[in-house]
N, C-alpha and C positions, 0 to 999 in steps of 0.2 A: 875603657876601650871603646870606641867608635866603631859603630855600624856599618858594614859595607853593603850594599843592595846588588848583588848578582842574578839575574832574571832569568828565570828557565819554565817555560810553561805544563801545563798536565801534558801528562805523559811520559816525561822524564825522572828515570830511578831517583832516589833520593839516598847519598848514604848517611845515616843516622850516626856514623862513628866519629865524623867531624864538627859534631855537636850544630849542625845546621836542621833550621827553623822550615817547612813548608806549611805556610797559611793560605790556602786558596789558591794553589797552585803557585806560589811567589817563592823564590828560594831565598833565603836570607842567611848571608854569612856573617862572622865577626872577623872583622880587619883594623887596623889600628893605620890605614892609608886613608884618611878623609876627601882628599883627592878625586882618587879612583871610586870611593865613594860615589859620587858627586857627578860623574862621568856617568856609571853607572845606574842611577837615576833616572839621568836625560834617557838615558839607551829606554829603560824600561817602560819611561813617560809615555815615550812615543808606542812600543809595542801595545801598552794600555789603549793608545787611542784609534790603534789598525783592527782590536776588540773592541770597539768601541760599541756596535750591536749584538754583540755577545749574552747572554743570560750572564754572565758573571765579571760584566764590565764596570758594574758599581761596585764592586769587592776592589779589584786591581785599581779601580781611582781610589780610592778610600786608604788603601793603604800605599799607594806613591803620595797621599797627599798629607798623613802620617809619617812616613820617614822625610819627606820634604822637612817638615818641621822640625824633626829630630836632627837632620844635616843643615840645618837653618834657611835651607834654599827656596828663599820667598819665590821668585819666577818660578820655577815650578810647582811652587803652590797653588800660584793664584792660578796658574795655566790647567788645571788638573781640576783645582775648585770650578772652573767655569766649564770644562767638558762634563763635568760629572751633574751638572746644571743640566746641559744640555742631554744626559740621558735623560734624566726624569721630565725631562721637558716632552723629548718623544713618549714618554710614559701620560702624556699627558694630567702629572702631575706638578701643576704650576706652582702650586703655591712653596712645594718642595725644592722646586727648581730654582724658585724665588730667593731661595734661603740663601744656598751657594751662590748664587749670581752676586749678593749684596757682601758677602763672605770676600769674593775674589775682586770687588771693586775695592772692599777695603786695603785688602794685602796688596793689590795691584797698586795702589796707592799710596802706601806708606813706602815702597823702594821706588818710586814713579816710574812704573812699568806703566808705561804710556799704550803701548801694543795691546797688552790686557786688560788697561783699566780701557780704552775702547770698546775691546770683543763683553766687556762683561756691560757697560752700557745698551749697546748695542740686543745684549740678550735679557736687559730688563726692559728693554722699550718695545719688546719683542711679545714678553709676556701682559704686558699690558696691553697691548694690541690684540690679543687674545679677549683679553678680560675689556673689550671695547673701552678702554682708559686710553680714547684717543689722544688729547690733549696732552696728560704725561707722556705718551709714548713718544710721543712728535721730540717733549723736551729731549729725552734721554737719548734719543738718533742726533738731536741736534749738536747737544754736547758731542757724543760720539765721534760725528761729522768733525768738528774743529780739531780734534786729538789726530784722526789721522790724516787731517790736511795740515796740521804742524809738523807732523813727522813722517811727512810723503809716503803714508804708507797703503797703496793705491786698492790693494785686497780687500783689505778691512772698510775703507771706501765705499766700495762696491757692494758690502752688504750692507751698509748705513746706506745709500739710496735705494736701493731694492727697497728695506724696509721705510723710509721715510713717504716710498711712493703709494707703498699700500696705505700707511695710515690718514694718507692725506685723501686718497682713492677712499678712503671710508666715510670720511667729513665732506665727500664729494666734489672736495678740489681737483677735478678731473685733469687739469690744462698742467696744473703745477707736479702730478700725478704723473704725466707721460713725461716731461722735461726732466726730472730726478729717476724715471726708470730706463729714460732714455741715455743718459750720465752713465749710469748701471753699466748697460751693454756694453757703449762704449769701451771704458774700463774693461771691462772682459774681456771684451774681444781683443783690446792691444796686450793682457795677460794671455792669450791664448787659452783660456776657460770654457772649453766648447759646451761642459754641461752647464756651467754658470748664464752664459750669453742665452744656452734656448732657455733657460728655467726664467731670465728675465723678461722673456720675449714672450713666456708664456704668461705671464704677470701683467705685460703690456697690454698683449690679448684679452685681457680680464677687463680692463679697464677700458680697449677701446669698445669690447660690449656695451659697457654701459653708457659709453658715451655713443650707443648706434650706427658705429663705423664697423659694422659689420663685415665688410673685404677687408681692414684690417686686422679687426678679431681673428677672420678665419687663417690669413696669411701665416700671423703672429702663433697659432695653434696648432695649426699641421707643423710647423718647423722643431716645434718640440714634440709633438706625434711624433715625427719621424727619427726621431733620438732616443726617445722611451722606447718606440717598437724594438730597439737593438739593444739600447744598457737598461730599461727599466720601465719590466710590462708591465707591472704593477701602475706605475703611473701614467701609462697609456691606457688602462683601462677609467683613471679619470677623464683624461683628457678627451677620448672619444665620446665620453658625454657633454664636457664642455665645447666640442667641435657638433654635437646636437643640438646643445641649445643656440648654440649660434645661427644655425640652419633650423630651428623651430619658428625664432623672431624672425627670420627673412622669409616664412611662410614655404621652404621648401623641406615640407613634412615627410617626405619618403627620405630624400638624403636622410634628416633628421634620423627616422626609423632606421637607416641602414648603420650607423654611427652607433646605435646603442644597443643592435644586436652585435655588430663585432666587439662589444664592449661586453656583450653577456659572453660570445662565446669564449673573451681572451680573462673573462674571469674565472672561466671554469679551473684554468692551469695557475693562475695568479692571480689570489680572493685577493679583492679591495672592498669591503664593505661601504665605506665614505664613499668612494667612486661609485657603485650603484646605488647608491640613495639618491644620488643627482641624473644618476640614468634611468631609474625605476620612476622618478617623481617626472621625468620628459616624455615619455611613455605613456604616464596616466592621462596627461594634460594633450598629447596629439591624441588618443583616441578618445577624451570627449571632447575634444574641438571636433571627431571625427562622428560625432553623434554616434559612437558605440561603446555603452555604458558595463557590458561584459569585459569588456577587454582592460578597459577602464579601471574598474575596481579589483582585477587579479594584477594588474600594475600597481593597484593601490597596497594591497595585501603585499605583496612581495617588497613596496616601499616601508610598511609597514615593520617586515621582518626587519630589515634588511637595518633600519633605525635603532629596532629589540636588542640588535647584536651588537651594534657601535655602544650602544648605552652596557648593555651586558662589559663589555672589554673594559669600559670608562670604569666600571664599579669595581673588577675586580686588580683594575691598575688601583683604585684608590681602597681597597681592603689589603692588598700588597705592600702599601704603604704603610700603613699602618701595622701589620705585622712587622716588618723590616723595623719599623720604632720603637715594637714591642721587646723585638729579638735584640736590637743595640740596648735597651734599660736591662735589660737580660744579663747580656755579658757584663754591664758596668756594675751591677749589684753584685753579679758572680766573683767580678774581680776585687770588690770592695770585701764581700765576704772572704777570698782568699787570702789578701792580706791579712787580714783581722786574726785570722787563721795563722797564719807565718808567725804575727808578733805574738801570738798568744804561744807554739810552739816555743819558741825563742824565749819566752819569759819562764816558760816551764823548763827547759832545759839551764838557765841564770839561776832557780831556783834551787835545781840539784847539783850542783856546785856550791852553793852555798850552807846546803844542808850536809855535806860532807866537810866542810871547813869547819860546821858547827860539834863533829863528833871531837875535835881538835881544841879548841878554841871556846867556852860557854857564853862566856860575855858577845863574841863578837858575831856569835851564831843568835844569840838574844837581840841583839841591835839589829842584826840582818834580818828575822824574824818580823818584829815590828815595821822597819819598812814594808816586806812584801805583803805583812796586811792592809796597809793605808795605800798599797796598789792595790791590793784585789780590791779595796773597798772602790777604790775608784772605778777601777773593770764594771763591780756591782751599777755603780750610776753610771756608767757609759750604757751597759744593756738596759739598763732602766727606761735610759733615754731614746735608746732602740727600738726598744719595746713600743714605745710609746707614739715614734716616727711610723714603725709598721702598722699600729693601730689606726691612723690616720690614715696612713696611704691608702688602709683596707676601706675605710669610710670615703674616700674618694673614689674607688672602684666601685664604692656599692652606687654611689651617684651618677657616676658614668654610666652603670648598669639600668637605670634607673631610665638615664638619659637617652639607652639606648633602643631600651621598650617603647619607651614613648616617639623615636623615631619610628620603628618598624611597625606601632600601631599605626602612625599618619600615614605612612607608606601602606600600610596595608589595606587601609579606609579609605584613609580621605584625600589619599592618590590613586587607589587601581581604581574606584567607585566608577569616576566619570569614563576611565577608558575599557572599563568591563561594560558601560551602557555603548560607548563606541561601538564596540564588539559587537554586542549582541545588534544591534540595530542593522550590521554589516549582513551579521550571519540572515538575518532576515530578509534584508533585499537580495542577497543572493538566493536565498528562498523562494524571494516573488510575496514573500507573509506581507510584506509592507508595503503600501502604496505610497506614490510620492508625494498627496498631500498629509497623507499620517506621517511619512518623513520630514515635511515640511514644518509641522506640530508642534517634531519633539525638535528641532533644529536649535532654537531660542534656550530649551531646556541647556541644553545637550552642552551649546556654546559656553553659557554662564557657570557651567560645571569646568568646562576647561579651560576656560579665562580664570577662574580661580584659583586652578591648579597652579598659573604663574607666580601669582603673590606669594601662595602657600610654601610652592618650592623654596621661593628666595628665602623665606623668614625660618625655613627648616634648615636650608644649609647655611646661611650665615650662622644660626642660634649653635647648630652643634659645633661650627668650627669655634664660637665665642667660648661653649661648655668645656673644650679641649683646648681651651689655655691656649688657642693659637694663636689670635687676633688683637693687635693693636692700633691704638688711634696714630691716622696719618693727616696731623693738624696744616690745613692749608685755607687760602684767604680764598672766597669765593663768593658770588652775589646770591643770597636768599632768594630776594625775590623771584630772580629767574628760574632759582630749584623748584619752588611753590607755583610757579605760571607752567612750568612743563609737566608737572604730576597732575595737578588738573587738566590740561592737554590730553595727557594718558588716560586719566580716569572717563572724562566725556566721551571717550571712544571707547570704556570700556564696559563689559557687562552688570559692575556694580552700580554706574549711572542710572538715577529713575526719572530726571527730568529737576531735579534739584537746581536751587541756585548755591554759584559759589562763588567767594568773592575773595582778592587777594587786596588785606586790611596793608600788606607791607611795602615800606616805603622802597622806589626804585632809583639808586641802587642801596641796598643795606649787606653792609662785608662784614662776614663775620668769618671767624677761626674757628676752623673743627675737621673732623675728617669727613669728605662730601658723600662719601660712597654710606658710612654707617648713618649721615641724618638723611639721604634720601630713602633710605629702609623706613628709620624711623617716620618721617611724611607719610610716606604711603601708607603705612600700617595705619594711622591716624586719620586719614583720609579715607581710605577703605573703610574705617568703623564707623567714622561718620556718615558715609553713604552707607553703610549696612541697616543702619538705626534712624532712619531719614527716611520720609517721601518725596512723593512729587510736589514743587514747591516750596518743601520745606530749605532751610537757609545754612551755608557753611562758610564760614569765615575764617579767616589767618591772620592772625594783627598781631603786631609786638610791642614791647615795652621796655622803655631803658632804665634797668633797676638802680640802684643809688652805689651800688659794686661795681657799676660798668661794662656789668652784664645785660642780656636781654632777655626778655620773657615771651617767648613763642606762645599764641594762643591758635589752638585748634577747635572753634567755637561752631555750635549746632543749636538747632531748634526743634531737634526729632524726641523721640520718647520718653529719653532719660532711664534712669535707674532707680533705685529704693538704695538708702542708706546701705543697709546692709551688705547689695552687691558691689556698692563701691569701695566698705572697707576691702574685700577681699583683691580687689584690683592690684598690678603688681607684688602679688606674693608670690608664693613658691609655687603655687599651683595655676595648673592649665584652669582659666573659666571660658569658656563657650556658652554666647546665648544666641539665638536664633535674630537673624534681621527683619527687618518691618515685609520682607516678601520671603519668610524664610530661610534667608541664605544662613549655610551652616557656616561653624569656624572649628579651628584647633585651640583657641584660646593663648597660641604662641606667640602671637605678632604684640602685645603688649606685654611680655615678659622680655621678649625679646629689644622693646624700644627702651626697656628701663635699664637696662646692660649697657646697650650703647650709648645712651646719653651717659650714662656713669660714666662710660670710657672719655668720653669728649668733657669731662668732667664738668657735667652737669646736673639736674637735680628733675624728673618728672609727678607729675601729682594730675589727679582730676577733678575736677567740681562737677556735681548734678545735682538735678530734683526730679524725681517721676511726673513726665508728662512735661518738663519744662526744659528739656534739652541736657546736653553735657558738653562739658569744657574740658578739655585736656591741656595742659601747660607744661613745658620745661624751656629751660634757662640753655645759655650757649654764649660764649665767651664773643664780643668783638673784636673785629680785625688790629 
C-alpha cells in the first residue's frame, strides 16, 4: 500500500483512530492513490518553503525530501534538497549546506532538471564565495549562467549575475563587476522584482565604493534604504552604516555620524549584530580622525562586543550542528536496535509453534530443535560481532574526547592569552595606568601574539574537521610555484618574519595535482616552522625533485638550529610537540600533525631530516599534473 502525504500543520487535532502518523507536525495518511499522493507533495513542498525561517523548517524539508524518495519524485527532491541547503546556509553552516547542495545537483541531474541543477550551481558557487574560493565560484555561476540562458529562464539568471558580479568584485574586476550586476537589475526590473532590483542596486553600491564613485555608491544605497526602512529594518540598520562609510571616504563626517546613530537607534527595535560591527568600527575611525580618543575606544569596546556576539551565534549554530548529527545516529541506531528487536520477537514467537508441534510429532520437534540452535548460534556471533563494533565506536569517542580537550585547551591558552593581554592593556588606558609610549612597547608584542593566532586558528579548525571524518581531498591542477611565491608574500608581512632570506628553488610553472586549499596549510605550517627556528640571515629554501614514480619531492630546506635525533624521532606522531623558536615564539605543536593528514589525503608521504645546529629539512611527495 502507498503512501499518501496530506499536510496539516501544529495545531491541528490529530485522530489517532484512523491509524494516521504526525511527525513533526506532518500528517501522514495511507492511501493506495499514488496520484493524489504526488499532488499532495507539491502542495506540502511549497508550504515547507513559506516556513522556511521557521525553527522547525529543517524537520518539514527532511521529511518532504523522504517521502519524495518513497513516491520516487526526483523534482521535488532535488528542489527541497537545495532549499534545505539554503537553511543551513543562513545558519551559516557551509559546510553542511555544502552537502545538500552537491546531493541536489546530483539528483537534479540524473532527470535533467535543468531549473535545479542551476539553483544548486548557483548555491555552491555561492558558498565558495564565502570560503573566498573565488576562482571556483566564478566556475560554478559560469556553468550556471549557460543552463539558464539555454532554458530562458531569466529568474535564475538574475541570481547568477548578482553573484558572478560579487565574485568578480572580489578578484577586483571592478568594470566587469558593474556590467554583470547591471544585467542583474535589468532582468529584475522587467520581472517586476522590486526587492530583487534594490537588493542589486545595493550590491552595485558596494562596488561603485570601491571604485570611488561615491555619488553613485550613495544614489545606489539610499534606494535600498528606502525599501528596508518599509519591508526590512533589519537590513536598514546595515545599510545606514554602509551609507556612513560612504560619507566617511567623501570626508563628510557629521553626515557620516548622523547615519550610524539612526543605525544605533533603529537597532535598538531590530538587533543586527553584523550591521553594527560596520557602524561601531566607522564610529571608532571618525572620532580618532577627530583626535578624540575617549570616544574612540568606547566605540572600540562596543565594536568589540558587538564582534563577541556574531562569533558567540557562529559557535552555537556550529554546536547545533552537531547535535542535530548526533540526534539523526541517534534515531538510526534506535531504529536499527528496534528492528533487531521485531526479528528477534518474531523468531521467538516461530519458536513456540514449533515447540508445540514437538509435543506431537518427536522426530520432527528434534529436527526443529537442531535448527533453532545453529540460529541462535548464529545470533551468538552476530552479538559477538556487535559487541565488538560498539567496542570500537566507544574507542572512537574516547578519541574525539581526547580530540576535543585538546581543542578547548588551545582555545583556552593559546587563543584567549593574546586577547586577555588585548583586554587588559584596554582597561588600562581607560585607566590613564599606561602611557602611549609603554603602549607603544608592548604594540610589536601584543601584534606577533595576534598574528599567530591566525595560523593557529586555521590548523585548529581544518585539523578537527580532518579528526571528524569530514574532509576530503579536492584533486585539481594548479601552478606550485605561485602557491610558494604568495606564502612568502604573506609571511614577509607577517610577524613571524626576522629578516631572513627565502628563496623559491621551484621551477615556474611546475603543475601539479592535489587539493590547493589542504597543501597551502600544509606550506605555511612548514614555513612558519622554519621562520620560527631561523634568524636574521639565516636561509630558507623550496626546491623539488622529480622522483623515478613521477612524483615530486617538495623540499622545505633551513639553516636555523636544528634538532637532536631524538626530537626528530617523535615528529608526526600522535602527540602534540611544541618547542619554543629562536625569539621564543610558542606553538601548539598541531600544525605538523596536522600537515601529515593532509599530505596523506593527497596521497602523499612527509618525513624530516636534521642535525643540531645544522638546520632541518622537511620533504613530502605530491603527484603531477
Amino acid at each position: 500500500m502507498q503512501l499518501c502525504l496530506i499536510v496539516f500543520f501544529l495545531g491541528i487535532k490529530v485522530n489517532t483512530a484512523n491509524g494516521s502518523i504526525l511527525i513533526a507536525g506532518i500528517l501522514i495518511q495511507e492511501s493506495s492513490d499514488t496520484t493524489v499522493s504526488i499532488e499532495n507533495l507539491q502542495y506540502f513542498s511549497e508550504r515547507a518553503w513559506k516556513n522556511h525561517y521557521s525553527d522547525s523548517a529543517q524537520v518539514y524539508y527532511e521529511e518532504v525530501i523522504d517521502m519524495a524518495k518513497k513516491l520516487g519524485d526526483k523534482n521535488i527532491e532535488a528542489q527541497n534538497l537545495n532549499r534545505l541547503g539554503i537553511f543551513y546556509r543562513n545558519l551559516d553552516l557551509q559546510e553542511e549546506a555544502l552537502k545538500y547542495y552537491d546531493e541536489a545537483l546530483k539528483t537534479s541531474r540524473s532527470i535533467q532538471n535543468k531549473k535545479e541543477e542551476g539553483f544548486a550551481l548557483n548555491n555552491i558557487a555561492q558558498i565558495y564565495h564565502y570560503q573566498n574560493l573565488h576562482e571556483e565560484s566564478i566556475d560554478f555561476y559560469t556553468e550556471a549562467q549557460t543552463i539558464f540562458q539555454e532554458i530562458n529562464f531569466m529568474e535564475g539568471l538574475g541570481y547568477t549575475y548578482t553573484g558572478l558580479s560579487a565574485a568578480y568584485s572580489e578578484i577586483k574586476n571592478y568594470l566587469l563587476a558593474i556590467e554583470l550586476i547591471n544585467k542583474a537589475i535589468q532582468i529584475r526590473m522587467d520581472l517586476d522584482h522590486e526587492r530583487q532590483v534594490t537588493i542589486s542596486k545595493l550590491n552595485r553600491g558596494d562596488i561603485y565604493y570601491q571604485l570611488g564613485n561615491l555619488e553613485a555608491a550613495e544614489a545606489d544605497i539610499r534606494t535600498f534604504l528606502d525599501y528596508a526602512l518599509v519591508h526590512d529594518q533589519r537590513g536598514a540598520v546595515s545599510t545606514y552604516g554602509k551609507l556612513g562609510e560612504v560619507y566617511f571616504k567623501g570626508n563628510q563626517d557629521e553626515k557620516a555620524i548622523e547615519m550610524a546613530q539612526k543605525a544605533i537607534e533603529l537597532n535598538v527595535s531590530h538587533p543586527n549584530s553584523t550591521g553594527m560591527v560596520t557602524v561601531y568600527g566607522l564610529l571608532y575611525q571618525i572620532f580618532l580622525k577627530k583626535n578624540q580618543p575617549e570616544k574612540a575606544m568606547q566605540y572600540l569596546e562596543l565594536l568589540s562586543e558587538a564582534k563577541n556576539a556574531i562569533d558567540e551565534e557562529k559557535t552555537k549554530n556550529y554546536l547545533s550542528a552537531l547535535m542535530i548529527q548526533k540526534q539523526k545516529d541517534e534515531i538510526a541506531a534506535l531504529n536499527r536496535e528496534n528492528l533487531l528487536k521485531d526479528k528477534n520477537d518474531n523468531f521467538k514467537l516461530w519458536i513456540s509453534y514449533i515447540l508445540t508441534i514437538l509435543v506431537v510429532v518427536l522426530f520432527a520437534a528434534f529436527f526443529v530443535y537442531y535448527r533453532s540452535f545453529q540460529k541462535e548460534k548464529d545470533n551468538l556471533n552476530k552479538l559477538l560481532e556487535q559487541k565488538i563494533r560498539i567496542q570500537k565506536q566507544a574507542e572512537e569517542l574516547d578519541k574525539l574526547n581526547l580530540v576535543k580537550d585538546k581543542i578547548f585547551s588551545i582555545l583556552a591558552h593559546d587563543l584567549r592569552g593574546p586577547l586577555h593581554s588585548l583586554q587588559g592593556m584596554i582597561e588600562l588606558m581607560n585607566q590613564n595606568d599606561l602611557t602611549q609610549d609603554e603602549f607603544k612597547s608592548f604594540l610589536p608584542l601584543l601584534s606577533q601574539n595576534l598574528g599567530n593566532n591566525t595560523i593557529l586558528l586555521e590548523n585548529l579548525l581544518t585539523w578537527s574537521k580532518s579528526q571528524m571524518k569530514g574532509m576530503e581531498a579536492n584533486f585539481k591542477t594548479f601552478n606550485l610555484f605561485l602557491v610558494i611565491e604568495n606564502n612568502f608574500s604573506f609571511f614577509q608581512k607577517s610577524n613571524y618574519f626576522k629578516g631572513q632570506k627565502l628563496f623559491n628553488k621551484v621551477p615556474d610553472p611546475l603543475m601539479v595535482k592535489a587539493d590547493k586549499a589542504m597543501l597551502e596549510v600544509v606550506l605555511r605550517n612548514l614555513i612558519s616552522n622554519a621562520l620560527k627556528f631561523t634568524s636574521k640571515d639565516d636561509e630558507i629554501k623550496i626546491s623539488c625533485l622529480l622522483r623515478s614514480d613521477g612524483t615530486y619531492t617538495i623540499s622545505v630546506e633551513d639553516s636555523g638550529v636544528g634538532m637532536k635525533e631524538e626530537s626528530l624521532n617523535k615528529l608526526f606522531g600522535k602527540e602534540f610537540i611544541s618547542t619554543s623558536g629562536t625569539h621564543q615564539e610558542s606553538g601548539t605543536g598541531i600544525g605538523l600533525l596536522l600537515s601529515k593528514e593532509l599530505i596523506e589525503k593527497n596521497r602523499g608521504i612527509i618525513w624530516a631530516e636534521s642535525k643540531l645546529g645544522l638546520g632541518s629539512t622537511f620533504k613530502f611527495t605530491i603527484s603531477k599534473s
